[in-house]
N, C-alpha and C positions, 0 to 999 in steps of 0.2 A: 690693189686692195684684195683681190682673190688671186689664189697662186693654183698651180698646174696639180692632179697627184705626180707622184715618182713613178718613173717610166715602169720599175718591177710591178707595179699594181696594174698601168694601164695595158700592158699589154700579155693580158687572159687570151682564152683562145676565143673566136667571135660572137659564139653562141651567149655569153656571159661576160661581159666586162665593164669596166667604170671607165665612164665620158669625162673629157677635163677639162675643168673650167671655163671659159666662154668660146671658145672655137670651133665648136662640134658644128661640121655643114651641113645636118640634118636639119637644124635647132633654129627657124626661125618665127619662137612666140612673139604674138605680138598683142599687147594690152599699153593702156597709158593709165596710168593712177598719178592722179595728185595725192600731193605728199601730204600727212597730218602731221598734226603734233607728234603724235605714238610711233610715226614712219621714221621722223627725225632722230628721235631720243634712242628707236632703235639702231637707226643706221651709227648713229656716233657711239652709241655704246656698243657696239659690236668688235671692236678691236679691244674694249676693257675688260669683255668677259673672255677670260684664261684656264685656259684646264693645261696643266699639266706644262703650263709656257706658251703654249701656242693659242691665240684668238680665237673667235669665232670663226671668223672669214676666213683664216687659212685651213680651216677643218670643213669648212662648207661648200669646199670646191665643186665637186660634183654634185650636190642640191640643185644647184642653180643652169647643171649640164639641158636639161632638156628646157626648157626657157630660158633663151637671150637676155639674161639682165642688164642694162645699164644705165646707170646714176647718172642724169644727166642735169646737175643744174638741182634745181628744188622739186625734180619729176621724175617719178620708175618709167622707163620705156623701153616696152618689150615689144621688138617688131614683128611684125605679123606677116606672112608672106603666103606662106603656103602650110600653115598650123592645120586648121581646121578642112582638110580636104574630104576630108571622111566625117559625111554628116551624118550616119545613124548605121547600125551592125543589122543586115540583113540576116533573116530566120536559116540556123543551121549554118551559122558563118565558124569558119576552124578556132577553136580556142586552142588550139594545140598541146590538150592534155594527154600526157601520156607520149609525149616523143621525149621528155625528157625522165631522170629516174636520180634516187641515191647513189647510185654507181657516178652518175655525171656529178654529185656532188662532190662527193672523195676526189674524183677526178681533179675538177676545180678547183677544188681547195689546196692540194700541190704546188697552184701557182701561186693563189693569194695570200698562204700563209708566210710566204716566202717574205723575210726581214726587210723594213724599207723606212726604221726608223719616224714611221709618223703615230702621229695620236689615232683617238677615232675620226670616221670621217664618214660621208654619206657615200654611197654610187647608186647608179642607176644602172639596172637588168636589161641590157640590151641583146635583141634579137636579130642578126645576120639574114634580116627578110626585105630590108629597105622600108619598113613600116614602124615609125616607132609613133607617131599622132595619134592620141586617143581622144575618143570624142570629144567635142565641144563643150567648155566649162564642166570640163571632170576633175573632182575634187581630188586633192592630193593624199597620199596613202605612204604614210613612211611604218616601217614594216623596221621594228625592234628585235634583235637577234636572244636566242636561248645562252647554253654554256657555250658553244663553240664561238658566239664572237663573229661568226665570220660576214652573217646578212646575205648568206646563201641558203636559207629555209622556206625560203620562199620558189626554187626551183622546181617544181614539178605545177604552180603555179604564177609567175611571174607575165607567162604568153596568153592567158587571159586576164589578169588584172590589168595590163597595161594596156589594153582596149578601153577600160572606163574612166581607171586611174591613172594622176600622174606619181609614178612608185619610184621612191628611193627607201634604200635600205642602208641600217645604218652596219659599217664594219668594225670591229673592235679586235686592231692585231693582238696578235698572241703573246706577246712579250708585253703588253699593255698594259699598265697598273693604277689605272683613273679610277680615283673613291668613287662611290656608288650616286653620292650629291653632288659630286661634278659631270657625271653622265647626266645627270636629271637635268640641270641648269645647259647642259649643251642640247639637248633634244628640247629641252622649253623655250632657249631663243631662237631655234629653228623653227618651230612653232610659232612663237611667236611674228619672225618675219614671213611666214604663210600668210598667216589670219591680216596684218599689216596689205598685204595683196590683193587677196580678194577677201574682207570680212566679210560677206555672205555668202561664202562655202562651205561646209563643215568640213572638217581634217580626219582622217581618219587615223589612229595608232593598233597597228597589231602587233600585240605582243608575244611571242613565244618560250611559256617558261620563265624564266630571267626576265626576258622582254615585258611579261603579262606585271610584271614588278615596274619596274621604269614607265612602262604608259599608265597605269595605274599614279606611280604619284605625280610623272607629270599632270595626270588630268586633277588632279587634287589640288596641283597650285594653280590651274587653270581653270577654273568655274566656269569663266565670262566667256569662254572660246567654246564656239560649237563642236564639240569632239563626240566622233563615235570609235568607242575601245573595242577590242573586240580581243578575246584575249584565250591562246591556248594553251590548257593545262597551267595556270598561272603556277609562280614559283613562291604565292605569299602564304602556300604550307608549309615552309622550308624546316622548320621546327618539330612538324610532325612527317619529316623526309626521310626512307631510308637513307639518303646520303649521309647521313650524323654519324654513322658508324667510319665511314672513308676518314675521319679527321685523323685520328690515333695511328691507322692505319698505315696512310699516305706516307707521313712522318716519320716514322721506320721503315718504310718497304726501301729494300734495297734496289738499285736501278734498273739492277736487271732483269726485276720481275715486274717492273711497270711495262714491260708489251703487254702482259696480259691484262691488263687495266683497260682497254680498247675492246677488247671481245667482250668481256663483264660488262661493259659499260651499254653495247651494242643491244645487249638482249632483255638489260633494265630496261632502255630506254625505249625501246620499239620492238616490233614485231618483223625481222629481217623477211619474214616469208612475203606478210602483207608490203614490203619494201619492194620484193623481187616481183610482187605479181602489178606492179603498178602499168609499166608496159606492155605487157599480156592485153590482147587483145578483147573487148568486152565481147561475151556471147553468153550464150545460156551453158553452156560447159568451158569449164579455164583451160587453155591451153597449158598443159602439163609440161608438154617441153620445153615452150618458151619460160614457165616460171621458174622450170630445173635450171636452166642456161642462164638464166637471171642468178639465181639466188648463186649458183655457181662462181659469176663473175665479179657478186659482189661481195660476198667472205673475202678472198683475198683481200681487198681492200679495206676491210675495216681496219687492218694495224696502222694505216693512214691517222687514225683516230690518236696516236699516240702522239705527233707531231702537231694535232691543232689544237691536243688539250695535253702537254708532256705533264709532269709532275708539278713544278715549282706552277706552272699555271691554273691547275687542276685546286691544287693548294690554294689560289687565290681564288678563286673562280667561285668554291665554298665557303670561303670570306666571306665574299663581296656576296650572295644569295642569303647568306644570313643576315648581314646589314639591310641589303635590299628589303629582305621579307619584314622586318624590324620597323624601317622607316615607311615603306609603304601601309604595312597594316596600325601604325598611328594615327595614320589619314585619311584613310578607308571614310572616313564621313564626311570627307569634304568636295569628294567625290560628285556633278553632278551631273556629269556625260551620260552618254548612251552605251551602255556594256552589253557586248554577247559575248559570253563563257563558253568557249568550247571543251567541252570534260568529256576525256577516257575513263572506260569502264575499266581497262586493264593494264594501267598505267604503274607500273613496279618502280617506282621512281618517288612519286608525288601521291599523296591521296586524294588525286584531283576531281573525282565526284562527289568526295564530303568537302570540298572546299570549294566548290560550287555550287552548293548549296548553301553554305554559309556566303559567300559573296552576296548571292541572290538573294535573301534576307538582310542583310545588312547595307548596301550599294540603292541609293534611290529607285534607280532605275536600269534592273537589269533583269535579262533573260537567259537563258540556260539552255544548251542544242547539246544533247547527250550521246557519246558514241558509247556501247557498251563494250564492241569486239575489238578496239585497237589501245595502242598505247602509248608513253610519252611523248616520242614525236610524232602526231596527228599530223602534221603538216606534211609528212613525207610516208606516208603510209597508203596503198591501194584503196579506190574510193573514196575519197575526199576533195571534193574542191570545192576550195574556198570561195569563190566567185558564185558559185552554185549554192554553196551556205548563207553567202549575204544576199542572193537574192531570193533565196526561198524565207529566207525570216525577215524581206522586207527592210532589209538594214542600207539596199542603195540610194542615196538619195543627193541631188547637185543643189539644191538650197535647203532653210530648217526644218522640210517638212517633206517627208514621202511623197510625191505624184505617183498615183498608180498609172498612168499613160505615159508623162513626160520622162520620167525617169526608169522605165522597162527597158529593159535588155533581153531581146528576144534569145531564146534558146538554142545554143551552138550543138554542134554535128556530134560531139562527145557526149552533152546532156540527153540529147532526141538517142543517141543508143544504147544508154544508160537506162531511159525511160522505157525504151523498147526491151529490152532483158530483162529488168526489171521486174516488167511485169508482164513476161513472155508467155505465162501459164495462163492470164486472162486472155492475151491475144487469141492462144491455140483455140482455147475452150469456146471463146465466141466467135473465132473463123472470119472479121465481120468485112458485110461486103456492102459495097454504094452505090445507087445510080441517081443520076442527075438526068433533068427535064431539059432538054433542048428548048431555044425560042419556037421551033415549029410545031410542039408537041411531043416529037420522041424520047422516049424513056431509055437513056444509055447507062452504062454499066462505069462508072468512074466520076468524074467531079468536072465532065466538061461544059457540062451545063451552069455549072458555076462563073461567073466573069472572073477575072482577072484582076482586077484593080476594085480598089473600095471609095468611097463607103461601105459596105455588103452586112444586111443585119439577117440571123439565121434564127431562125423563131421555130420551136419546137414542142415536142413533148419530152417529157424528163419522166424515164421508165424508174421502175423502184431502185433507191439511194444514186439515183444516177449513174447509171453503171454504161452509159451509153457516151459518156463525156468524152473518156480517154481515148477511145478512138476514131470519133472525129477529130479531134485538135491533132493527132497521130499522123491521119490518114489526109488532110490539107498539108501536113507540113513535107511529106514524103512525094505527093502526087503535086502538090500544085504550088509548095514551098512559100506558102500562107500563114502566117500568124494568126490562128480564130483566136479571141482571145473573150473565155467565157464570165459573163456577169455572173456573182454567184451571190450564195445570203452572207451576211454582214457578219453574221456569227463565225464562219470559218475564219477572221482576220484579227478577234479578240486578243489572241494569242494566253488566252485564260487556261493551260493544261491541269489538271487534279493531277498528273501525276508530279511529282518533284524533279524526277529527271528527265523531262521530253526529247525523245528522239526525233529525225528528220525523220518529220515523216510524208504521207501521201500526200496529205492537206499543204504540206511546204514546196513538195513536188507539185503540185495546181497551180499555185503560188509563179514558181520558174518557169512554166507554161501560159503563163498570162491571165491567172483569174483575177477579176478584181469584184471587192463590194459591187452590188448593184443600186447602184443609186443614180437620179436623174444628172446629174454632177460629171458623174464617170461616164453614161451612156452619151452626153452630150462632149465630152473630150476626143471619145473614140469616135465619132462622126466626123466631128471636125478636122481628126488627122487621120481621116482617109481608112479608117482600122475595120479590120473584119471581126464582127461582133456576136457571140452567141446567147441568144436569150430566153429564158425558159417560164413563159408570164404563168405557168400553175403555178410555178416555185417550189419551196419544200413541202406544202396541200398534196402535189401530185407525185410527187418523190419518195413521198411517204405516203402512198394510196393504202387502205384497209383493203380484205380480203373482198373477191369480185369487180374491182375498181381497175382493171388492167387496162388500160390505155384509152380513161376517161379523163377528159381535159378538166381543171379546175379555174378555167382563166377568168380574173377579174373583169366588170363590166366596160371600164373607161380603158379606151384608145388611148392614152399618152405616147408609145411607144412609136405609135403610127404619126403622127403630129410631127414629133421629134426628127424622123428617119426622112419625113417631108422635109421638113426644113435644111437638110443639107442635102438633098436627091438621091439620098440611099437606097440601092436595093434589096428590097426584101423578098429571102427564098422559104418561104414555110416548108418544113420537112415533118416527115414521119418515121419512125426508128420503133422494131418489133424483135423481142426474139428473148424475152428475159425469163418468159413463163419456159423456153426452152432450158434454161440454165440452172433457172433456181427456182422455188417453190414458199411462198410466205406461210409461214403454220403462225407465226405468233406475230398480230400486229395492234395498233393501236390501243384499240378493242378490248384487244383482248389483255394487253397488259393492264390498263385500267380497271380491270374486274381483279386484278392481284394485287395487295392493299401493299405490299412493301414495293411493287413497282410503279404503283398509282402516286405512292408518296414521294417517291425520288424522282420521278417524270415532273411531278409539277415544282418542286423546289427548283429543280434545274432549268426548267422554264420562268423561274419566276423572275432570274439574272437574264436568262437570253434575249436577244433582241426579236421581236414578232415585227416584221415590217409592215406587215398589212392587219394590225391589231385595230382598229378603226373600221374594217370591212363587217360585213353582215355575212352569216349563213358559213358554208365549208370552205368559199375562199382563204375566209378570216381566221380559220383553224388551224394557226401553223405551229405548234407543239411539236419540238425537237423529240427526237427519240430513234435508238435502236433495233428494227426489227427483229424476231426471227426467221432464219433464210437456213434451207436445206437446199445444197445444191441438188443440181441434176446433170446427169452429161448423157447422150453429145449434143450438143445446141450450136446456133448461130442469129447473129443480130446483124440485121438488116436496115439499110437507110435507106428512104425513098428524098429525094429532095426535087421538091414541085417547080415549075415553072417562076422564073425570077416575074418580081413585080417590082415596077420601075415606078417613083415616085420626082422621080427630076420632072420639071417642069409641072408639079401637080400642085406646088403649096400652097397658092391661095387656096386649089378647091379644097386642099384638106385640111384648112385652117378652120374650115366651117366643121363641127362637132359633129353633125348626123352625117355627114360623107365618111370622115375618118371612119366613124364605129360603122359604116357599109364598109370600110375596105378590111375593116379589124373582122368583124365577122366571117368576110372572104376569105381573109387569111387562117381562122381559124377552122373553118369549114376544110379547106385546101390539107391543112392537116391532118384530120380525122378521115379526109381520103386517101390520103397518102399511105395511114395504119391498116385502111379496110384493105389496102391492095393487098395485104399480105397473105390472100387465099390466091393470086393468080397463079399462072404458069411458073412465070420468067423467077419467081421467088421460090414455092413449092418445090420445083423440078431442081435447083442449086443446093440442095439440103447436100451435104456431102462429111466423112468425119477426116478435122485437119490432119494436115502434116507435122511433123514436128520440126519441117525445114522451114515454116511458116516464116521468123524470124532471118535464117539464112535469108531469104527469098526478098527481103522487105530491103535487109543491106543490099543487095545486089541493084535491086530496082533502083537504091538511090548514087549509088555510083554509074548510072546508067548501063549494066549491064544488061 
């Protein structure tokens, strides 16, 4: 029923290559489905649907490489042996961005362009680590290729999607000439036997280009299938393409000016430089030599480019992008998956920010992640990963609905120094330093007074806009390699932007770091699976303090949180966090903007859509009015954490079931706080004033390599 690929395809070199058909001795899934009606109709119609002469099944060969499929009788059984050995990605686990580059893709494609007479076909991106099990019921993720065809776009990230996902990409040899509705109908029954497997998965299609065309109209004839699209630089501008000029062009150029057709093509299409600097080392300044020796290695090889898209191909390839964009955008309304749009600002190729914006008007339900400085191929350009884009816009998800606990993927060793450079200039400026209470009293200098294991809920004060967040969550993942993962207001997850083109921004970085809404829902998920929790019960009252208000607590009357952290024997450490009146200075707050009648009136309109979560309370709790400060920095400063003696509620929860014990320990704990602020006249704090380093960041990688 299913056939092997041809030995030229399987044997790439190991970092990359397609698994064939059911013998792979990695590969023992195991699931048992009773078969339905829709199982049946599909399995027999799978030899009827024909592209090009060849079946479904014998183009499906390696779909089915990383699950054991086999038909046994009227039942799918997929044996299960050692599938799921790896139950959850600990924090700062390697996604291995950045050891691969475009250079390895030119590379690769030398072998798999190489003639082997078959149709399209699926593979799967294998990695030479003995690791290919991604976690437990991880939705599948087939990854649609742009013009090149090859389903190698996916290389600079394949080694962390294949942590969540189960990924195959589809390849489309070079000599290939399958109409644009017979690609649609081969990726829809492949879909379709997904959904037949597990229907309470959602499938995920990323398209690139070309690709953003093909998942597009499969998702149009698939309504009923949980699909989320995610689509880069889609190719359904094609009409308003600079390519339209190549038509005339092509058709006359003589052969032996089609080399240069690779280098043109190279510098439409992307940014060689942002290409070469993908391996470069992240830090606060680029390593200059590594991106010369880069971009060095990979010029020569772009005439590679002439071999995986020659002429007579090229020539179809602009065919088939014209029909595509054609027949996809008749359908555009049938559309009613989940799309994120990923659009280049500099994209010489496609007009893909006005066509992401028309998408995102016209598509039910779609969202836009705007890059301004890169270009058509996004996929393969410095700074971008894709694992990091679906999880900052909230797009992973293993059933039809987001869990903000179930479905997190803690943050890998590329993201945490991504975050750390990033935002390297706050680190400097606030220096910032910790010390944790011992069981016996003592006040040490680090996070040992912290436990080790959770439940652990961390209850604080939230200095003005919060600007004390980043480095906690920074400073646990580096020293004690702890997930905090901070409750925050329900507003930040709206995903309501005024602007039209929204870039990745902070709030989506919060997001890859673990914030979630704070609601009793979510605080009670994170207990129960053991999670370090941080919580800020002023909320945005105390985050947004008016002028003289500096490290006065706003906390609402009723204990709930206390109740709650009982019931699973969580402990809770109250901290105190000082040092903002060093940094920055509020000239224009609340106050005062309300006295300015065009500020007064645009504060309260935008409040009137916001969510107020404590709208119900009495007095200044209940005053949670979103709005922008004005802030004048100040330098040099430093922010300082004090965090108090842990308070253990295991074994307390009958007594703090009773309502006047809780609000005695809520008090204590809040008391414990506002001593934790007064400290900040002692010695051990006072005498540490010091102005940074700028190796501050060298010094933070080193620490975590254990140097």
């Amino acid at each position: 029923m299913f056939v092997e690929a041809t030995p030229s395809i399987v044997n790439l070199s190991p970092c990359f290559a397609l698994k064939s058909g059911y013998k792979n001795q990695f590969s023992r899934v195991s699931v048992k489905c009773t078969q339905t009606a829709a199982d049946s109709s599909l399995v027999e119609s799978a030899d009827s649907v024909k592209v090009n002469g060849v079946s479904l099944n014998q183009r499906v060969v390696s779909l089915n490489d990383v699950e054991r499929r086999e038909f046994i009788g009227s039942n799918v059984i997929i044996d299960d042996k050692s599938r799921w050995k790896e139950e959850k990605l600990e924090p700062l686990w390697d996604d291995g961005y950045g050891t691969q580059s475009v250079k390895d893709y030119l590379d690769l494609a030398k072998d798999i362009i190489k003639p082997d007479g078959g149709p399209p076909r699926w593979f799967c991106p294998v990695v030479a680590d003995g690791n290919e099990t991604p976690l437990p019921n991880s939705p599948v993720l087939l990854f649609l290729p742009g013009m090149d065809g090859l389903g190698l776009g996916l290389i600079l990230h394949h080694k962390s999607l294949k942590k969540v996902f189960e990924v195959r990409c589809l390849h489309i040899p070079v000599e290939d000439r399958t109409p644009f509705e017979d690609l649609v109908t081969f990726v829809e029954e492949t879909l379709k036997f997904e959904h037949a497997l597990f229907p309470n998965r959602p499938i995920y299609l990323v398209g690139d280009s070309f690709g953003g065309c093909l998942a597009l109209a499969v998702a149009a004839r698939n309504p009923a299938i949980d699909l989320v699209v995610i689509l880069s630089n889609p190719a359904t501008s094609f009409d308003r393409s600079q390519l339209q000029p190549l038509f005339p062009a092509l058709e006359v150029m003589p052969d032996t000016l089609h080399v240069t057709i690779p280098y043109l093509l190279s510098f439409v299409m992307g940014d060689p430089l942002k290409m070469a600097m993908v391996t470069a080392e992240t830090s606060l300044t680029p390593n200059v030599g590594k991106v010369a020796d880069n971009l060095t290695a990979l010029l020569p090889r772009l005439s590679g480019l002439s071999d995986i898209i020659p002429r007579s191909t090229l020539l179809w390839k602009l065919k088939l992008l014209k029909s595509a964009a054609a027949y996809t955008n008749s359908r555009l309304h049938a559309v009613k998956a989940e799309v994120l749009v990923l659009a280049s600002g500099k994209d010489n190729m496609l007009p893909s920010s006005n066509e992401a914006q028309r998408l995102s008007k016209t598509l039910q339900n779609c969202k836009i992640c705007y890059f301004k400085d890169n270009g058509h191929t996004l996929l393969l350009e410095d700074g971008i990963n894709l694992l990091t884009i679906i999880k900052g816009r909230l797009k992973y998800r293993k059933t039809w609905k987001h869990d903000f606990v179930k479905d997190f993927i803690p943050p890998s060793m590329s993201e945490y120094k991504s975050a750390l450079s990033g935002n390297g200039w706050f680190q400097i400026a606030t220096s910032p330093v910790m010390f944790s209470t011992l069981e016996d009293g003592r006040i040490v200098r680090g996070l040992s007074g912290i436990p080790d294991e959770g439940p652990v809920l961390l209850v604080g004060y939230h200095m003005l806009m919060g600007l004390e967040l980043a480095p906690i969550i920074l400073e646990f993942l580096r020293e004690k390699k702890v997930m905090v993962r901070g409750v925050a207001h329900p507003e930040l997850f709206k995903m309501n932007s005024t602007n039209e083109l929204p870039e990745f921004s902070y709030v989506d970085l919060m997001k890859v770091f673990g914030a979630l809404p704070v609601t009793p829902t979510n605080l009670f998920k994170l207990f129960s699976s053991k999670s370090f929790a941080l919580l800020y019960p002023g909320g945005a009252r105390e985050a947004l303090h008016r002028k003289g208000e500096e490290y006065k607590l706003f906390w609402p009357d009723e204990p709930e949180f206390v109740r709650m952290a009982a019931k699973f024997g969580a402990t809770i450490i109250p901290f105190g966090s000082v040092g903002e009146d060093d940094i920055t200075e509020l000239v224009l707050d609340y106050d005062d903007m309300m006295k300015i009648p065009i500020l007064n009136n645009y504060i309260k309109k935008s409040n009137e859509e916001a969510i107020n979560v404590r709208a119900e309370m009495d007095g200044e709790v209940g005053n949670q009015d979103l709005f922008l400060p004005g802030l004048v920095p100040k330098v040099p400063g430093r922010f300082y954490y004090l965090f108090g003696k842990p308070i253990t509620t295991k074994g307390k929860e009958k007594m703090l079931k009773d309502r006047e014990n809780a609000k005695e320990l809520y008090m204590e704990i809040k008391s414990e706080v506002e001593k934790n602020m007064d400290s900040r006249d002692v010695p051990w704090v006072s005498s540490s004033i010091y102005y940074p380093s700028a190796r501050y960041i060298d010094i933070a990688y080193a620490r975590l390599e254990g140097d």
